[in-house]
mmCIF file as gemmi writes it, N, C-alpha and C atoms, coordinates in Angstrom:
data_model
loop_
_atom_site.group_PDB
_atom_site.id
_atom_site.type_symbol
_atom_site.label_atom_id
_atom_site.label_alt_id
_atom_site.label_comp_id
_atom_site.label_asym_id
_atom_site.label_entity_id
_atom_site.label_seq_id
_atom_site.pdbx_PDB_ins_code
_atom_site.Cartn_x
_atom_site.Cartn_y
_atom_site.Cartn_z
_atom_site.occupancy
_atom_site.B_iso_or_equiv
_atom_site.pdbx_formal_charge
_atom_site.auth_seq_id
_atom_site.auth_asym_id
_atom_site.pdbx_PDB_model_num
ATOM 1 N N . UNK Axp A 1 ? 138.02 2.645 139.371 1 0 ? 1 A 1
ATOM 2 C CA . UNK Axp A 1 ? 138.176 2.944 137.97 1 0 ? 1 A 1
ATOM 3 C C . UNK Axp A 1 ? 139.626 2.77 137.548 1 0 ? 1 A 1
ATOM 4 N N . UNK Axp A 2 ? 139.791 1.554 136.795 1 0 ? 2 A 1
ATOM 5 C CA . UNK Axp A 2 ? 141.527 1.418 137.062 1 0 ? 2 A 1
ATOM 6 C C . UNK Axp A 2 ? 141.438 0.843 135.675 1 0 ? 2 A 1
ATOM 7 N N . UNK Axp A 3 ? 142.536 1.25 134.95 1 0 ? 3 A 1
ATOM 8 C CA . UNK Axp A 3 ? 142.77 0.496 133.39 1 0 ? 3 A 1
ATOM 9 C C . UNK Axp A 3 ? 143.807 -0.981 133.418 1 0 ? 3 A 1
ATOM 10 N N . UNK Axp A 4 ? 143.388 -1.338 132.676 1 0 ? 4 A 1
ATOM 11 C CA . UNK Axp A 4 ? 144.56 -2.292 133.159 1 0 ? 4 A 1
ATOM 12 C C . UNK Axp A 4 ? 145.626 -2.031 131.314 1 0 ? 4 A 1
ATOM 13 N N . UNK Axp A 5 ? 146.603 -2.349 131.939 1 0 ? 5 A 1
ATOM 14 C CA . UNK Axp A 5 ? 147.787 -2.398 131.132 1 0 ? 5 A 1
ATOM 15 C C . UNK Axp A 5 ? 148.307 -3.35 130.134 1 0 ? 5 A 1
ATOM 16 N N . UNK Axp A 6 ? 148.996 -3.997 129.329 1 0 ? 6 A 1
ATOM 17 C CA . UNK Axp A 6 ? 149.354 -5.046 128.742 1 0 ? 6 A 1
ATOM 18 C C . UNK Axp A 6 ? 150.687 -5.86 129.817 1 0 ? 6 A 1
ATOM 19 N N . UNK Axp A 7 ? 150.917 -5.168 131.047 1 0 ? 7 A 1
ATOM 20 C CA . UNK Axp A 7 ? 152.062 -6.45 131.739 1 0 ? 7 A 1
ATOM 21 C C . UNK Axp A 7 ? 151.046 -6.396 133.166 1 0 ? 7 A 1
ATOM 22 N N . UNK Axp A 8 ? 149.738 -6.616 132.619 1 0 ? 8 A 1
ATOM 23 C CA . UNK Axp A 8 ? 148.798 -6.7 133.785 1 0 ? 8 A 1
ATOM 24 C C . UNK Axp A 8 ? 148.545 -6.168 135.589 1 0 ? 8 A 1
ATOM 25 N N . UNK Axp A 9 ? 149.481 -4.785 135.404 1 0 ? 9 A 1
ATOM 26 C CA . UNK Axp A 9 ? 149.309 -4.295 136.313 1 0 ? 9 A 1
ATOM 27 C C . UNK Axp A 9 ? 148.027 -3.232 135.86 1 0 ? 9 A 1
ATOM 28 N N . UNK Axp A 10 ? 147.861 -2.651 137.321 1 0 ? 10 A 1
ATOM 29 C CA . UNK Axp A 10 ? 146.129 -1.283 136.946 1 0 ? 10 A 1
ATOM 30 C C . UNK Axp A 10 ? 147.072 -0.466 137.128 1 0 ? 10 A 1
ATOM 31 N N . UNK Axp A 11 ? 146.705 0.321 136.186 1 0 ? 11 A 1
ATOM 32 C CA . UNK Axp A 11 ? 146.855 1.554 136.264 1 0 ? 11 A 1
ATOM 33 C C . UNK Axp A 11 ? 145.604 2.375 136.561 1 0 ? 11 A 1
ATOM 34 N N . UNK Axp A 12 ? 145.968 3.793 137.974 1 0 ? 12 A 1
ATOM 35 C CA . UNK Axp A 12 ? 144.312 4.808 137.182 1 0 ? 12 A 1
ATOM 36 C C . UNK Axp A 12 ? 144.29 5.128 136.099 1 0 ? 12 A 1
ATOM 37 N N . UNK Axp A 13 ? 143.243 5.313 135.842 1 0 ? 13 A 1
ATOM 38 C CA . UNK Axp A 13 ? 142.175 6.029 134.466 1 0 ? 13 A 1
ATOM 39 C C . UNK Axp A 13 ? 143.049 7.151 133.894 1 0 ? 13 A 1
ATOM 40 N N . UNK Axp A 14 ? 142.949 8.065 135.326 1 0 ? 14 A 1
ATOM 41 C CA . UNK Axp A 14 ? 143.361 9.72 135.294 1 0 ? 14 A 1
ATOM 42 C C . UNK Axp A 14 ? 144.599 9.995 134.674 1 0 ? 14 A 1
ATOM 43 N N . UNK Axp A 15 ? 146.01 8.631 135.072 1 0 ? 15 A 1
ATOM 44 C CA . UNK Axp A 15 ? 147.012 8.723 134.402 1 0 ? 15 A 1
ATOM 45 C C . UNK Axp A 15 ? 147.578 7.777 133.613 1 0 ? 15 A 1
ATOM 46 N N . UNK Axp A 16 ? 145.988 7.004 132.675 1 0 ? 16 A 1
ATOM 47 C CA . UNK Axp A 16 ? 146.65 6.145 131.303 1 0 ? 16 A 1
ATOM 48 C C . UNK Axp A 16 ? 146.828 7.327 130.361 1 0 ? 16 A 1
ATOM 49 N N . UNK Axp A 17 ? 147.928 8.063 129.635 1 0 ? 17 A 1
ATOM 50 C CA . UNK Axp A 17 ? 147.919 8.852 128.923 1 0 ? 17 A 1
ATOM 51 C C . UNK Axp A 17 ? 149.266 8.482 127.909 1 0 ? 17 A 1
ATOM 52 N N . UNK Axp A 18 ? 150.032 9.354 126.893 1 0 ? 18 A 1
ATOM 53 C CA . UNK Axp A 18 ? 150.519 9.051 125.982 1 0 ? 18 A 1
ATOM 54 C C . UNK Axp A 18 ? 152.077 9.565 126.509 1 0 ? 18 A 1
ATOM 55 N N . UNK Axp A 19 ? 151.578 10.421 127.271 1 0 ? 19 A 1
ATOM 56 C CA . UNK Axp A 19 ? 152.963 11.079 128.134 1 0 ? 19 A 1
ATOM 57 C C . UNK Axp A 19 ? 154.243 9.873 128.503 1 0 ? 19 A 1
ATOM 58 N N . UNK Axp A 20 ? 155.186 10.267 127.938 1 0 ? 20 A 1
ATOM 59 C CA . UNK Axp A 20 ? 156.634 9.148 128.376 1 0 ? 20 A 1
ATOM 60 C C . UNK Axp A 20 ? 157.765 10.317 129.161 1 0 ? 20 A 1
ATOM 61 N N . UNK Axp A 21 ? 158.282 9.683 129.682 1 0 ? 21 A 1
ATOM 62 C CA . UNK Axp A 21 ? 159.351 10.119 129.889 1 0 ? 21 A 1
ATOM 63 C C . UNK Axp A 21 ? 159.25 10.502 131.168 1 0 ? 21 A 1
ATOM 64 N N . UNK Axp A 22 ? 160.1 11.711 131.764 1 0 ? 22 A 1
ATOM 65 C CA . UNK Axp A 22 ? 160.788 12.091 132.786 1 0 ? 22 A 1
ATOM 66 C C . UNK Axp A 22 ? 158.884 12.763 133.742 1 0 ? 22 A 1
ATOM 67 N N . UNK Axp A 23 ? 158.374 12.561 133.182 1 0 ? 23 A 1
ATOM 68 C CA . UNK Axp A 23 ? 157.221 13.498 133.685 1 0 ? 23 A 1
ATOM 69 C C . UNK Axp A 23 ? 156.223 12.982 134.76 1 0 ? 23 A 1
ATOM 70 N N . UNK Axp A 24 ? 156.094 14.077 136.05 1 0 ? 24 A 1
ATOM 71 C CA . UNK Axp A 24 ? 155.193 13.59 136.894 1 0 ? 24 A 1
ATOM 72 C C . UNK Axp A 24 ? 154.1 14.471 137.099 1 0 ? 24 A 1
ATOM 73 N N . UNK Axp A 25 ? 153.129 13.6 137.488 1 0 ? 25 A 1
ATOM 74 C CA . UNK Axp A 25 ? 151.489 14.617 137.476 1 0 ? 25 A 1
ATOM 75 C C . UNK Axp A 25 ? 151.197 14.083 139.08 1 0 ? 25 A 1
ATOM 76 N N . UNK Axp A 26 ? 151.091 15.373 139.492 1 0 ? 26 A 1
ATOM 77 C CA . UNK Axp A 26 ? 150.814 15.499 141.045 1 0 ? 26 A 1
ATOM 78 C C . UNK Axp A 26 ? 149.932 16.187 141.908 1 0 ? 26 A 1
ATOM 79 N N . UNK Axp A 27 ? 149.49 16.397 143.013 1 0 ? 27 A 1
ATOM 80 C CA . UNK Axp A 27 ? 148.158 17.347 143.593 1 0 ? 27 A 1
ATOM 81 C C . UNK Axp A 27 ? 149.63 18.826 143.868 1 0 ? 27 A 1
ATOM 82 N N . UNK Axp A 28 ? 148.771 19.684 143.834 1 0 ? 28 A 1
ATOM 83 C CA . UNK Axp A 28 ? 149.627 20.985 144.289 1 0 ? 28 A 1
ATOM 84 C C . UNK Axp A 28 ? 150.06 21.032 145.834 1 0 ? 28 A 1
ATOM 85 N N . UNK Axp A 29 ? 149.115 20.187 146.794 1 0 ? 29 A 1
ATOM 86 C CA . UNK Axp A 29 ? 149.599 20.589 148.055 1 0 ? 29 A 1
ATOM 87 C C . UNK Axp A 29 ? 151.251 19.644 148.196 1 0 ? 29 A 1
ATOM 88 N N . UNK Axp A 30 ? 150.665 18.58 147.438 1 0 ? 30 A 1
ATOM 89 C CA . UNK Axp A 30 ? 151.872 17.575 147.474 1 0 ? 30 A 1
ATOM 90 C C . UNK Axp A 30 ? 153.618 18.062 147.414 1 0 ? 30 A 1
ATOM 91 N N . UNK Axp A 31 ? 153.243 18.767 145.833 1 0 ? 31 A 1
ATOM 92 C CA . UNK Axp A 31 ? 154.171 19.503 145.547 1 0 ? 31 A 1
ATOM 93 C C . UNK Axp A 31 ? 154.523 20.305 146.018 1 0 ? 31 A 1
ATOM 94 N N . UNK Axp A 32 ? 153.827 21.206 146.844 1 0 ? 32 A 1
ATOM 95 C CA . UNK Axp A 32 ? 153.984 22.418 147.428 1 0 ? 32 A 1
ATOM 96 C C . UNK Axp A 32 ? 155.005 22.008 148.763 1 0 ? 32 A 1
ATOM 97 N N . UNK Axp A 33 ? 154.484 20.835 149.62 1 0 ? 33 A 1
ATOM 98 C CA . UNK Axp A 33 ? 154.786 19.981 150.684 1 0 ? 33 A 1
ATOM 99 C C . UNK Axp A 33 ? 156.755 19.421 150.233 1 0 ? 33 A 1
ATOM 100 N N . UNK Axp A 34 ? 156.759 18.937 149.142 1 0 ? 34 A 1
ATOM 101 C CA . UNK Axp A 34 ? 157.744 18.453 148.703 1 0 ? 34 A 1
ATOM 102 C C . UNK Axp A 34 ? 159.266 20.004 148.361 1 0 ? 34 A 1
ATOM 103 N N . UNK Axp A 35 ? 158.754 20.915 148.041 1 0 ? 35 A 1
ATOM 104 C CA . UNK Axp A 35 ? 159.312 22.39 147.618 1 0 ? 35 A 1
ATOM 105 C C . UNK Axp A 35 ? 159.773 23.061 149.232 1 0 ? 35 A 1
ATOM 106 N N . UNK Axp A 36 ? 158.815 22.482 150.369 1 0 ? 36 A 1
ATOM 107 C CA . UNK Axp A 36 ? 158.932 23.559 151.014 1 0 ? 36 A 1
ATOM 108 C C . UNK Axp A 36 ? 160.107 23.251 152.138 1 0 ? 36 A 1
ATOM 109 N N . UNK Axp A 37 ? 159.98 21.483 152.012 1 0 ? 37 A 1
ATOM 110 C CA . UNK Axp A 37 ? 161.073 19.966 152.556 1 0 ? 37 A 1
ATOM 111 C C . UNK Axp A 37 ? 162.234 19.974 151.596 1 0 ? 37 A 1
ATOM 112 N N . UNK Axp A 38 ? 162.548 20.39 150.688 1 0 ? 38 A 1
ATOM 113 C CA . UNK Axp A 38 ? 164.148 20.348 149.418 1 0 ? 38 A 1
ATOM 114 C C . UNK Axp A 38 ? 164.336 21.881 149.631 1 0 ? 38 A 1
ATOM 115 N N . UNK Axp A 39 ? 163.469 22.792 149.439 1 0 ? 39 A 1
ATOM 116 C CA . UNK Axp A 39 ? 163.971 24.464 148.717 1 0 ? 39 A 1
ATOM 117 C C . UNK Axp A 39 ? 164.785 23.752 147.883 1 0 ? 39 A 1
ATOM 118 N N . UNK Axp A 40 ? 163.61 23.834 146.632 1 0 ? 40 A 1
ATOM 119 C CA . UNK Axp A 40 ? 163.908 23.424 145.506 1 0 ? 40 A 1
ATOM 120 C C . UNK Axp A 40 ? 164.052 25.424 144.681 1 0 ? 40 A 1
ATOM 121 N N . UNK Axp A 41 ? 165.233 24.811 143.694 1 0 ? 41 A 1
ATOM 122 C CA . UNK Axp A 41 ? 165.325 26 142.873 1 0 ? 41 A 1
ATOM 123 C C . UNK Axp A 41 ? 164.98 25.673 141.362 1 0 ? 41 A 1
ATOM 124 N N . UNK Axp A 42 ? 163.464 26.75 141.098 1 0 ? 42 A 1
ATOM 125 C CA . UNK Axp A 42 ? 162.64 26.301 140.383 1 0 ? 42 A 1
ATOM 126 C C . UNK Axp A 42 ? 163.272 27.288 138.942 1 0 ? 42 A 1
ATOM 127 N N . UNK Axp A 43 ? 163.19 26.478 137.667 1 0 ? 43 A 1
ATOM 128 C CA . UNK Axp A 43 ? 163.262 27.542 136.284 1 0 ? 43 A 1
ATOM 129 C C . UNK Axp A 43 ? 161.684 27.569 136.135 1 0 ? 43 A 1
ATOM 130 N N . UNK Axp A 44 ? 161.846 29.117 135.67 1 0 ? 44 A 1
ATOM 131 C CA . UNK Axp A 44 ? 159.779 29.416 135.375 1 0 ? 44 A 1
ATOM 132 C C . UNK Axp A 44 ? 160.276 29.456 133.765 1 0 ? 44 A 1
ATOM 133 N N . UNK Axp A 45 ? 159.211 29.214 132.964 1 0 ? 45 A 1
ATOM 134 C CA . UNK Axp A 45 ? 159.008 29.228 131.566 1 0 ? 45 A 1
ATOM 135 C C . UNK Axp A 45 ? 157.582 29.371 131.585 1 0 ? 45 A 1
ATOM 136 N N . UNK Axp A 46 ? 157.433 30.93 131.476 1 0 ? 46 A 1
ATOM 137 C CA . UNK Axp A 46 ? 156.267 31.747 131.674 1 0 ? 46 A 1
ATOM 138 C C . UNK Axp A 46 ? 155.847 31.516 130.104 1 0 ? 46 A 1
ATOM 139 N N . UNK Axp A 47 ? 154.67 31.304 129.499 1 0 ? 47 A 1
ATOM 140 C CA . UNK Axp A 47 ? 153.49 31.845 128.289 1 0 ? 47 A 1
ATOM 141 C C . UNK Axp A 47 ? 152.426 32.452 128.368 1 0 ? 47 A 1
ATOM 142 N N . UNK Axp A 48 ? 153.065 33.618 127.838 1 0 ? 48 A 1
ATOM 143 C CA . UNK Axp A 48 ? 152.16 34.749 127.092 1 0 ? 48 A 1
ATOM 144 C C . UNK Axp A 48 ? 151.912 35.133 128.581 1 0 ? 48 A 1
ATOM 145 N N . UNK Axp A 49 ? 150.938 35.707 129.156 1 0 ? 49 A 1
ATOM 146 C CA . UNK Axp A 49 ? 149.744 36.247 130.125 1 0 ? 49 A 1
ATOM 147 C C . UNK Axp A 49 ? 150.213 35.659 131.565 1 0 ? 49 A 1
ATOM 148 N N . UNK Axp A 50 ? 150.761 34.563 131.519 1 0 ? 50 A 1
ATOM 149 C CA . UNK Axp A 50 ? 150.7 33.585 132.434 1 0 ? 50 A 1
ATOM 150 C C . UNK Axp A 50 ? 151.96 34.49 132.948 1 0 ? 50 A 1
ATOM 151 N N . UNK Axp A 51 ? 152.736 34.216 132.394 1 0 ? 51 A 1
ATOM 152 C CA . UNK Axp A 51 ? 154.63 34.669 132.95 1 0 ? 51 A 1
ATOM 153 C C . UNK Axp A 51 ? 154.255 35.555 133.56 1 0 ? 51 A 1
ATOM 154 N N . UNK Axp A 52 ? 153.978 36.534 133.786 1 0 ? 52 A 1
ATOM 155 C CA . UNK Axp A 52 ? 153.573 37.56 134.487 1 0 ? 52 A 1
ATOM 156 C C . UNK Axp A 52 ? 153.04 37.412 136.054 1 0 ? 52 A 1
ATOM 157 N N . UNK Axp A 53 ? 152.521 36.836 136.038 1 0 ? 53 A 1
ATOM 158 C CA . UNK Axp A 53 ? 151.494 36.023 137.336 1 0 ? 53 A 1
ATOM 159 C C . UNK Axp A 53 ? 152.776 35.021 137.528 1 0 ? 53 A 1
ATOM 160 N N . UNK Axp A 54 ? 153.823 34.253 137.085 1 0 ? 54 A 1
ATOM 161 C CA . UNK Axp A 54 ? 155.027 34.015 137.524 1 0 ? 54 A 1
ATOM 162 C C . UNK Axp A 54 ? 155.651 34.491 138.176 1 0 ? 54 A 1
ATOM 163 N N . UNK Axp A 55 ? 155.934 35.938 137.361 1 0 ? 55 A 1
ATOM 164 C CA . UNK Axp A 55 ? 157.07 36.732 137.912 1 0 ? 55 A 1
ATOM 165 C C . UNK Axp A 55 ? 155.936 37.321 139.14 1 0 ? 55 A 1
ATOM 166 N N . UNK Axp A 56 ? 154.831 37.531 139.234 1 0 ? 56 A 1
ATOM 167 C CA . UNK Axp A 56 ? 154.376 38.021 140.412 1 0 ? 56 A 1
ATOM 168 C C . UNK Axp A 56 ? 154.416 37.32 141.89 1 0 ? 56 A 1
ATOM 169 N N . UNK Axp A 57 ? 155.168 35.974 141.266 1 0 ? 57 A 1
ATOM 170 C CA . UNK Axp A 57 ? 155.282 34.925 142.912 1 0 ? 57 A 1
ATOM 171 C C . UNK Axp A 57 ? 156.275 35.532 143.566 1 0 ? 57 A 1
ATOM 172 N N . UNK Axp A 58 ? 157.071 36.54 143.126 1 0 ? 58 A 1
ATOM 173 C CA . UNK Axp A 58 ? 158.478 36.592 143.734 1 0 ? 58 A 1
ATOM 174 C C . UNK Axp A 58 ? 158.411 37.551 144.715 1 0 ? 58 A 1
ATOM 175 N N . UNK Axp A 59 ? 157.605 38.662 144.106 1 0 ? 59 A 1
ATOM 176 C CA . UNK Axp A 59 ? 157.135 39.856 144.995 1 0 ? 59 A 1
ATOM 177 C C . UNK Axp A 59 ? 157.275 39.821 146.075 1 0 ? 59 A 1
ATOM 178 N N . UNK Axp A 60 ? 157.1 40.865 146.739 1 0 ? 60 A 1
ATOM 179 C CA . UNK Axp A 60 ? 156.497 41.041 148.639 1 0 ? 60 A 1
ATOM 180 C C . UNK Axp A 60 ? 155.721 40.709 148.58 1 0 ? 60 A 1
ATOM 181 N N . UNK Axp A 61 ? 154.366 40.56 148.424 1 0 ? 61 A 1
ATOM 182 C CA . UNK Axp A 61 ? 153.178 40.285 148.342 1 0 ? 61 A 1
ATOM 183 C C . UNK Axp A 61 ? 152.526 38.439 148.499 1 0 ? 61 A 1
ATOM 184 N N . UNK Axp A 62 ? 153.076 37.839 147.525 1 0 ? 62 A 1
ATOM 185 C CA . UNK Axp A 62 ? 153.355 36.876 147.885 1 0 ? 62 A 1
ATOM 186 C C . UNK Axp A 62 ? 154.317 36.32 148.131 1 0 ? 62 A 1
ATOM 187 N N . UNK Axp A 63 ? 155.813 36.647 147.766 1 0 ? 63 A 1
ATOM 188 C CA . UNK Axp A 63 ? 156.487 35.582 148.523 1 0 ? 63 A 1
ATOM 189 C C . UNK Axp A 63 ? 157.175 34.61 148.488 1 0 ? 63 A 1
ATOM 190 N N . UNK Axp A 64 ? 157.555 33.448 147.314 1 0 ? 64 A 1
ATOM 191 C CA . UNK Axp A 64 ? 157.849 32.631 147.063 1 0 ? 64 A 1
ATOM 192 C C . UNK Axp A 64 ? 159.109 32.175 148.219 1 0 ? 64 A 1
ATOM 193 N N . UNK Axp A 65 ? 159.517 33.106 148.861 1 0 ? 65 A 1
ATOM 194 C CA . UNK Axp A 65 ? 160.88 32.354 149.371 1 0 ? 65 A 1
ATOM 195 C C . UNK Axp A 65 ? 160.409 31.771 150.679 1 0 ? 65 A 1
ATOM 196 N N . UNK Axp A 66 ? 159.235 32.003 151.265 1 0 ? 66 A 1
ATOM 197 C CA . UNK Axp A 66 ? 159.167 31.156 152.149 1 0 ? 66 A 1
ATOM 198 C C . UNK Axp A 66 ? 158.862 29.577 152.117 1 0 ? 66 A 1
ATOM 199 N N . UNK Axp A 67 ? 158.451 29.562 151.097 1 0 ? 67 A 1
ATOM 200 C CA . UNK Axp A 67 ? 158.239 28.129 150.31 1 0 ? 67 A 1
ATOM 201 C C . UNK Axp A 67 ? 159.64 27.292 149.858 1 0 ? 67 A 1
ATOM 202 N N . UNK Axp A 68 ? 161.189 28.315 150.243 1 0 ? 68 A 1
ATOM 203 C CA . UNK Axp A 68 ? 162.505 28.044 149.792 1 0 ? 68 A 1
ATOM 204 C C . UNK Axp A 68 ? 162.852 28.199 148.648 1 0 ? 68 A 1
ATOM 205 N N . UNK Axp A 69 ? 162.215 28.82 147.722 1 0 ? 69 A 1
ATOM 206 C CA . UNK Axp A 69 ? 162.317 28.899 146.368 1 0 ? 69 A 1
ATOM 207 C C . UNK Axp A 69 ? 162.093 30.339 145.531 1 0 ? 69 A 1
ATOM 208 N N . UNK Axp A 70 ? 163.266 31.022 146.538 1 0 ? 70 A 1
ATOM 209 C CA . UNK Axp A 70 ? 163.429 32.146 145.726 1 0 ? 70 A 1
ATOM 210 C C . UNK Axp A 70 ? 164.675 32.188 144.749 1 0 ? 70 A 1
ATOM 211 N N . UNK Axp A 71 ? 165.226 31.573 144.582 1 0 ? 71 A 1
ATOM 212 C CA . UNK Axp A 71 ? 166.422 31.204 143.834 1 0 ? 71 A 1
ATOM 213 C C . UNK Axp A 71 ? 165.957 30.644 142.071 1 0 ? 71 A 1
ATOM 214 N N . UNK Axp A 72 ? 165.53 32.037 141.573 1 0 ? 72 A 1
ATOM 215 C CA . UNK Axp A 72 ? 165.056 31.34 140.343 1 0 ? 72 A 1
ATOM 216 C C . UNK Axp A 72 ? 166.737 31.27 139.283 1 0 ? 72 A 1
ATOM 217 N N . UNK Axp A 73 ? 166.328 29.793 138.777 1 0 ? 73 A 1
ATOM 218 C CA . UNK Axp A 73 ? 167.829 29.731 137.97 1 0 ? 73 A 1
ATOM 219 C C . UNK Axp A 73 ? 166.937 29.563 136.43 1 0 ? 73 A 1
ATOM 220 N N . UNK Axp A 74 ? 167.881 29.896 135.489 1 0 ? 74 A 1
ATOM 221 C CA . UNK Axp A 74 ? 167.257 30.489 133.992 1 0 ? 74 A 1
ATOM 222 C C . UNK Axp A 74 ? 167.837 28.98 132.81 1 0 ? 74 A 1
ATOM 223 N N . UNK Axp A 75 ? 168.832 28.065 133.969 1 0 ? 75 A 1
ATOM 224 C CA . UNK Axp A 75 ? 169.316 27.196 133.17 1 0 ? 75 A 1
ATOM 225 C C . UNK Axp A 75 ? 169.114 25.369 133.81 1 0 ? 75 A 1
ATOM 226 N N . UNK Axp A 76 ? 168.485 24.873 132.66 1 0 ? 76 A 1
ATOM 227 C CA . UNK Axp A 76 ? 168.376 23.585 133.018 1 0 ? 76 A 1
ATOM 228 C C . UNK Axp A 76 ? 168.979 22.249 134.136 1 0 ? 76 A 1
ATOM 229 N N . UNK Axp A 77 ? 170.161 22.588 133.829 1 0 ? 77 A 1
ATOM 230 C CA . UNK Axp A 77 ? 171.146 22.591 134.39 1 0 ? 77 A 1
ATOM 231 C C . UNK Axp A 77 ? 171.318 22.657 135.927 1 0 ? 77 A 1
ATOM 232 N N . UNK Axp A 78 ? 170.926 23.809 136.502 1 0 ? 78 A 1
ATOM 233 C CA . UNK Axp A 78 ? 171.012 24.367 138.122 1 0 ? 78 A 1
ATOM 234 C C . UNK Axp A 78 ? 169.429 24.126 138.459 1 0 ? 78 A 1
ATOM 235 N N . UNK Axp A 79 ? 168.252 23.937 138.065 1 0 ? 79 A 1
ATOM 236 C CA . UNK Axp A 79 ? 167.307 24.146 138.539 1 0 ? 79 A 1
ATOM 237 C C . UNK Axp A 79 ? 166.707 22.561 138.894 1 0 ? 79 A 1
ATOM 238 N N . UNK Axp A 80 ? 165.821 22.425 139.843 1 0 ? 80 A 1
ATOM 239 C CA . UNK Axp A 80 ? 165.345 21.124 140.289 1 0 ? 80 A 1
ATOM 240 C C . UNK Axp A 80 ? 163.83 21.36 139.863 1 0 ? 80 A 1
ATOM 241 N N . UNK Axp A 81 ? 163.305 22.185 139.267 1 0 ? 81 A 1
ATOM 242 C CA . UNK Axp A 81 ? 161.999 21.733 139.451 1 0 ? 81 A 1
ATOM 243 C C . UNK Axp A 81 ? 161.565 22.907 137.837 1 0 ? 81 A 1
ATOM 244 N N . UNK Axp A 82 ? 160.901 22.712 136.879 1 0 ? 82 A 1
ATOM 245 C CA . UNK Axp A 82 ? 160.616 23.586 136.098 1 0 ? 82 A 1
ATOM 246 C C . UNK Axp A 82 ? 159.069 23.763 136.373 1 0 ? 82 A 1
ATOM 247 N N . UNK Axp A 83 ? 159.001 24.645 136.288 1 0 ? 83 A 1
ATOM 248 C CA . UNK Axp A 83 ? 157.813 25.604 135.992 1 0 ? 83 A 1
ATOM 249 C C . UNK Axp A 83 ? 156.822 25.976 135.065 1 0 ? 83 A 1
ATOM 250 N N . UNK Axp A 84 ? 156.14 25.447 133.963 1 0 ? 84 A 1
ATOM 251 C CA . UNK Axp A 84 ? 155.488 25.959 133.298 1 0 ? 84 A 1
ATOM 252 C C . UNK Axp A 84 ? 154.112 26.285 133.1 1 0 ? 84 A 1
ATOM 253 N N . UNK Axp A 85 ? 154.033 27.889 133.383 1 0 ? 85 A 1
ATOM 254 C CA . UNK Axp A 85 ? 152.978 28.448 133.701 1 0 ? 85 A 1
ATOM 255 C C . UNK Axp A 85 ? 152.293 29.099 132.267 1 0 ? 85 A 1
ATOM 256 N N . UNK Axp A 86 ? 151.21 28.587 131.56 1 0 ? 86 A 1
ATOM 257 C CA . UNK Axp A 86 ? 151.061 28.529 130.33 1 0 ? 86 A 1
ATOM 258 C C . UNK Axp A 86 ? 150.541 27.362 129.573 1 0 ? 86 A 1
ATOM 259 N N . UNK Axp A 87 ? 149.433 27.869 128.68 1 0 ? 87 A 1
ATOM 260 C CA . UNK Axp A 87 ? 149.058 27.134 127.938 1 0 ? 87 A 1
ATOM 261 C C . UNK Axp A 87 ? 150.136 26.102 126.612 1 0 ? 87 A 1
ATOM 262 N N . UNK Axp A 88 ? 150.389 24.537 126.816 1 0 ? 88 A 1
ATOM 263 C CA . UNK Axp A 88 ? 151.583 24.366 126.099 1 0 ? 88 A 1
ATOM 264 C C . UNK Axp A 88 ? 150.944 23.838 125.048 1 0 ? 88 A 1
ATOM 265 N N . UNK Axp A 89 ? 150.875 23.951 123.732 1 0 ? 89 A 1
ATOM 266 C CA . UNK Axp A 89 ? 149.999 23.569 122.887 1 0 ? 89 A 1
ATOM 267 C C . UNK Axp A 89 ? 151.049 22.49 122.201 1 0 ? 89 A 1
ATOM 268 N N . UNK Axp A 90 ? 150.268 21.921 121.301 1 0 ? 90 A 1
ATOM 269 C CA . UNK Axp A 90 ? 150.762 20.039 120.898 1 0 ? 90 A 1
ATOM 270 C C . UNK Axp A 90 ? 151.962 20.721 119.945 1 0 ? 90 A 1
ATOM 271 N N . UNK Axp A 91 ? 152.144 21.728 119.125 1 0 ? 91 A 1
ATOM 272 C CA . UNK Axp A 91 ? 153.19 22.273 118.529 1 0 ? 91 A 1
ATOM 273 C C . UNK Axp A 91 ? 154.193 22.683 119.182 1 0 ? 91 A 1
ATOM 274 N N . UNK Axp A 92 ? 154.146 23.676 120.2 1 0 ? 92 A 1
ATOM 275 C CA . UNK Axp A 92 ? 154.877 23.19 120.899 1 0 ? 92 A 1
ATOM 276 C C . UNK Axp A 92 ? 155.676 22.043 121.82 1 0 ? 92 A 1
ATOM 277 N N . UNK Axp A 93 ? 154.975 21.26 121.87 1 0 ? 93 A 1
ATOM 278 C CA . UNK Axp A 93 ? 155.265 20.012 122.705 1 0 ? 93 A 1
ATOM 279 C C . UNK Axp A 93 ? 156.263 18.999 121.76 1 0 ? 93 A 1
ATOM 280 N N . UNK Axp A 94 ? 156.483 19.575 120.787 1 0 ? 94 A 1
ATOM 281 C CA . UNK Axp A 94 ? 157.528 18.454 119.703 1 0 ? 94 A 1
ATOM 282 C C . UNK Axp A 94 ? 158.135 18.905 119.467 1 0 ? 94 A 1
């Protein structure tokens, strides 16, 4: 199932979308695999309900630093990987 493009390469289906820019769509183990090989220091940008269940990665309970990524940074700037846990609606997105 492959689209094809206008400079005749295929693209999948799953990622012909409208999305430009800096953005990648990936499986979680991948990512997870990639976080745990850098200890990447992640910014969270929690919405509504969600942030919460963010801030709950950090806990004892689960843990985040064994994954290398307890180092949450709050600025664009210092962080390698953002986070957004939350519904991002098209108003927001502009």
């Amino acid at each position: 199932m492959n689209a094809a493009t206008s400079e005749n390469k295929t693209v999948p289906a799953a990622y012909d979308s409208k999305i430009e820019g800096n953005v990648i769509f990936t499986q979680l183990d991948a990512a997870m695999n990639w976080m745990r090989k850098n200890s990447l220091w992640p910014m969270p940008m929690g919405l509504a309900c969600c942030a919460i269940e963010l801030m709950a990665t950090a806990s004892a309970r689960f843990d985040i630093a064994r994954f290398g990524a307890e180092v949450m940074r709050f600025s664009p700037r210092q962080c390698d990987v953002m986070i957004v846990a939350g519904t991002v609606t098209y108003k927001m997105a502009l």
